[in-house]
N, C-alpha and C positions, 0 to 999 in steps of 0.2 A: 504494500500500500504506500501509495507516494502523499506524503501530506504538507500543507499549508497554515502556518501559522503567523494571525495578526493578533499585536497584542501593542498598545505601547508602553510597556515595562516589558525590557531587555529581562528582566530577570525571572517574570513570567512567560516569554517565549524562551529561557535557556533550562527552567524545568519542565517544563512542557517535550523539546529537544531532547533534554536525559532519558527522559521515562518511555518516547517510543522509542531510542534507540538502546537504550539499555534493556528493555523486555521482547524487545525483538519483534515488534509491531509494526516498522517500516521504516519511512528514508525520511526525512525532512526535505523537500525541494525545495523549499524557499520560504521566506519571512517578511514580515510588513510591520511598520509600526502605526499606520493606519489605516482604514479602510478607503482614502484615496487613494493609495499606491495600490491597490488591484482592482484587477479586472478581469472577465470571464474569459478575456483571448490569451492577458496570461497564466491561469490556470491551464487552459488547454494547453499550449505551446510546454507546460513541463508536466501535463500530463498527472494533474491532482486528482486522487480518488476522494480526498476526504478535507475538508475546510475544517480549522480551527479558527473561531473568530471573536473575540472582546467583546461585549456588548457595547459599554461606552468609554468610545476616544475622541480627543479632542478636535479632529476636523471633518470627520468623515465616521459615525456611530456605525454599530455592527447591524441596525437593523437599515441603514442608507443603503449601506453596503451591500447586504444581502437582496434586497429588493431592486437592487441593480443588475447583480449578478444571475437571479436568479430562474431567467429566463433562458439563456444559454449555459448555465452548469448545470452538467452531470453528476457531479461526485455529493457526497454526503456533505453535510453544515451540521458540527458541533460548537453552541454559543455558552461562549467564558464569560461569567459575570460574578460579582458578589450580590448585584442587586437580585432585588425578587420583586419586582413591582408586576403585579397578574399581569395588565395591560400589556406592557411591553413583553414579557414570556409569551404569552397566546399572541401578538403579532408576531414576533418571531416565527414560534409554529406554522401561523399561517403563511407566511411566507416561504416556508420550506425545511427549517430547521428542522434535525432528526432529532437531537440529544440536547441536555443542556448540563454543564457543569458549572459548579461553584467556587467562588473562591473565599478561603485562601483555598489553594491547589492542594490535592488529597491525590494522593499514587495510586490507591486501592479503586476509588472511584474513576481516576483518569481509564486506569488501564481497564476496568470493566467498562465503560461506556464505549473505548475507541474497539475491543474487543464486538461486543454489540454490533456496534455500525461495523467495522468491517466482515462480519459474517454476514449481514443482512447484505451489506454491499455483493459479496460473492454469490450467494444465493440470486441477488436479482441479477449482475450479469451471466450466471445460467440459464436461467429463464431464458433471456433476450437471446443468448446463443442459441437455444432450443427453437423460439421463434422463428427467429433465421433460419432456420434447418427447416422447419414446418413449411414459410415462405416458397423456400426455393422450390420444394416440393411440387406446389401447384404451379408452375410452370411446365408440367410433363401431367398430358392428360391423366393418366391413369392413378399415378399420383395425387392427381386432384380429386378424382373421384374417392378414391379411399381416406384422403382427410376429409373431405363433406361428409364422407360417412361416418367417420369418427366423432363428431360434432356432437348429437345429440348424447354418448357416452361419455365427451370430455363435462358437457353441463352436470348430468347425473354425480361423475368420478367427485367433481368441485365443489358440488350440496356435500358431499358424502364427507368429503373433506372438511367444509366449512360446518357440520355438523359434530364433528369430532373437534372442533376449537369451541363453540359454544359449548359444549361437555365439560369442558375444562374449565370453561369462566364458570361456570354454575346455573346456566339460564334454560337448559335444555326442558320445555317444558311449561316455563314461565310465560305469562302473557306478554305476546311483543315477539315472541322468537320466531312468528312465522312471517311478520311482518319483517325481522332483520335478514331474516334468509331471502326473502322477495325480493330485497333492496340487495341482496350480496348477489341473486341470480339476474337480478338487469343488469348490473355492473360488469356481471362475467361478458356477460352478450354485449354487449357495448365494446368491451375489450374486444372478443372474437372478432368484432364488426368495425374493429381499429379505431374505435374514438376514446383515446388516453384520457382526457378531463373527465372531470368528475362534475357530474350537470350540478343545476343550482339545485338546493334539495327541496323546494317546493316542486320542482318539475320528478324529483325521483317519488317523493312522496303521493304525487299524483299520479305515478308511475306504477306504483303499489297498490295503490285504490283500485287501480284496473284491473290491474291481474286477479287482486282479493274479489273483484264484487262482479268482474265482467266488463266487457270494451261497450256493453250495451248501457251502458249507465250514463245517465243525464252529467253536465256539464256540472251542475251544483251540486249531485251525487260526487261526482267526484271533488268537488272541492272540499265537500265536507269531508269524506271518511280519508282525503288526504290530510286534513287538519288533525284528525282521528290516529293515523297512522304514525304522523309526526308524536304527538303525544303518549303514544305506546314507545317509539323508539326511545325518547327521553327518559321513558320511566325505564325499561329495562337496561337502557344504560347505565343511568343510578344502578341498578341493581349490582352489574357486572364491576362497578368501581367499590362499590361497597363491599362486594364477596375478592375483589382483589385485596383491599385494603384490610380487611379481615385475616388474609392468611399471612398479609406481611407483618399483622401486628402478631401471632401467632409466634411466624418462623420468617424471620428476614431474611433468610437462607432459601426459604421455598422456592423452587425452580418456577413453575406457575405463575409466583408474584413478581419473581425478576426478570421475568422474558416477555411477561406482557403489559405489565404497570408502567411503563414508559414509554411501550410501543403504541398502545393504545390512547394512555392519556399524558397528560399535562403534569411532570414530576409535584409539582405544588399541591396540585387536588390529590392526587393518592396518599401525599403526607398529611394535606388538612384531613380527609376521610380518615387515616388510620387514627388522628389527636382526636379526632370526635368520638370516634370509636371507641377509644383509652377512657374518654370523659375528660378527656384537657382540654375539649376546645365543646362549644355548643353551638347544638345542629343545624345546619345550614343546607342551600341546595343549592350546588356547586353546578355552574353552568359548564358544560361539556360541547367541548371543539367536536358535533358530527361528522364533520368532513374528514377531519386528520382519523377518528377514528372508524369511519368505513372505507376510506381507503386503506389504513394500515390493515384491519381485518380483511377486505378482498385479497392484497396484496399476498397476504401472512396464507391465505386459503390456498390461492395460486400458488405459490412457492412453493408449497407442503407437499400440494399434488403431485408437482413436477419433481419435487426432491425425490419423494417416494418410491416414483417412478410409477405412479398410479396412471399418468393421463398417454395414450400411445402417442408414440415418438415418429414412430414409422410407416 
């Protein structure tokens, strides 16, 4: 993994420096003391799989930067900060940020989090190789016919898939979970069907309505039981943060709570939900980033399939 780090304290890009290349995490390609000095053409040109970036510096802040860049980079955004102002963390997010760390700088935390992102990184250029191979395919009639046929079993493989991850949050069951799998099976077919964005979610939402109640349903049928759908997804999300946050107060060590309490949501909320949990903190309802978390779930479904080697290749 080739990485990039902007920070303006010399002395937070020289332990940042130690720690991936004393654990054996990758190369440092280059350094910045502000988020003016980069740009997405030179990340490309050295070939960055993974941004390390400051939150705030004095000419150019981490979140300018990233919404600069963030249209033409590919590699992963890990955001450095001591602040914790939600605002600014949930824009980051929405901007594209994977990870966030804290400072002062902690070794244990560095190295799990760039460990994190660079698996996730590998996994998803597997994927994209996979693609590529699938692609090429349909350029040879015959070819093409046996992936069209494969279609309607890669949808089924990727329920089956995405069904075995909601087992694991704890929701399998729960009101809401037919309405999340709806929203994870438009998403698969939109992918198949090459549209990478993630529609606004009022439109996925109405998206949902249809498939639940029928294409034959009135216009205001559909608005309402998308407003309906939206509301189920909310609640069951609570749920899924709540049963994550539960097992980390438990076991901080749970595999469960460490692979998906970050992939899913917002570091902050899983640590407010586990204080609430404990009784240090009184109960609240914690607004939850939808988008970051059904795409990270399609994603995490897809990946799994293909890891598995569930979905055919050939």
């Amino acid at each position: 993994m080739n990485f990039f780090i902007v920070d303006d304290t010399a002395t937070i890009r020289g332990i940042l420096s130690n720690i991936i290349e004393e654990e054996g995490l990758g190369l440092v390609v280059g350094e910045a003391a502000d988020g003016s000095e980069v740009d997405a053409h030179t990340l490309a040109v050295q070939e960055v799989d993974i941004l390390m970036i400051d939150l705030l510096m004095p000419i150019m802040d981490g979140i300018e930067t990233v919404r600069e860049i963030a249209p033409s980079f590919r590699g992963k955004i890990i955001m450095i900060s001591q602040v914790e102002t939600k605002d600014m963390i949930s824009e980051a997010y929405s901007l594209g940020v994977d990870h966030y760390i804290t400072k002062p700088i902690n070794q244990l935390e560095v190295v799990s989090v760039i460990k994190k992102v660079s698996d996730y990184l590998l996994l998803e250029k597997s994927l994209h190789n996979i693609q590529k191979s699938l692609s090429f395919l349909t350029t040879h009639n015959t070819k093409k016919r046996l992936f069209e046929n494969t279609l309607p079993s890669k949808q089924a493989l990727f329920l089956s898939s995405a069904k075995s991850i909601l087992l694991e949050l704890g929701i399998v069951g729960k009101n809401g979970e037919k309405d999340l799998l709806n929203l994870l099976e438009i998403l698969h077919q939109l992918d198949i069907e090459g549209n990478r964005e993630l529609p606004p979610l009022k439109e996925l939402y109405e998206l949902a309505a249809k498939k639940r109640l029928g294409s034959s349903i009135t216009p205001e049928e559909i608005r309402k039981e998308g407003k309906a759908v939206e509301q189920r997804i909310r609640r069951i999300l609570q749920q899924v943060l709540e049963h994550l946050a539960s097992q980390g107060l438990t076991d901080y060590a749970n595999l469960t709570f460490e692979y998906y309490s970050s992939k899913l949501f917002d570091y902050t909320q899983v640590r407010m939900k586990m204080l609430e949990l404990g009784g240090k903190k009184h109960t609240t309802t914690t607004r939850i980033d939808i988008k970051k978390f059904l795409h990270a779930l399609h994603m995490e479904a897809k990946v799994r399939g293909y890891h598995e080697n569930k979905f055919p290749h050939d």
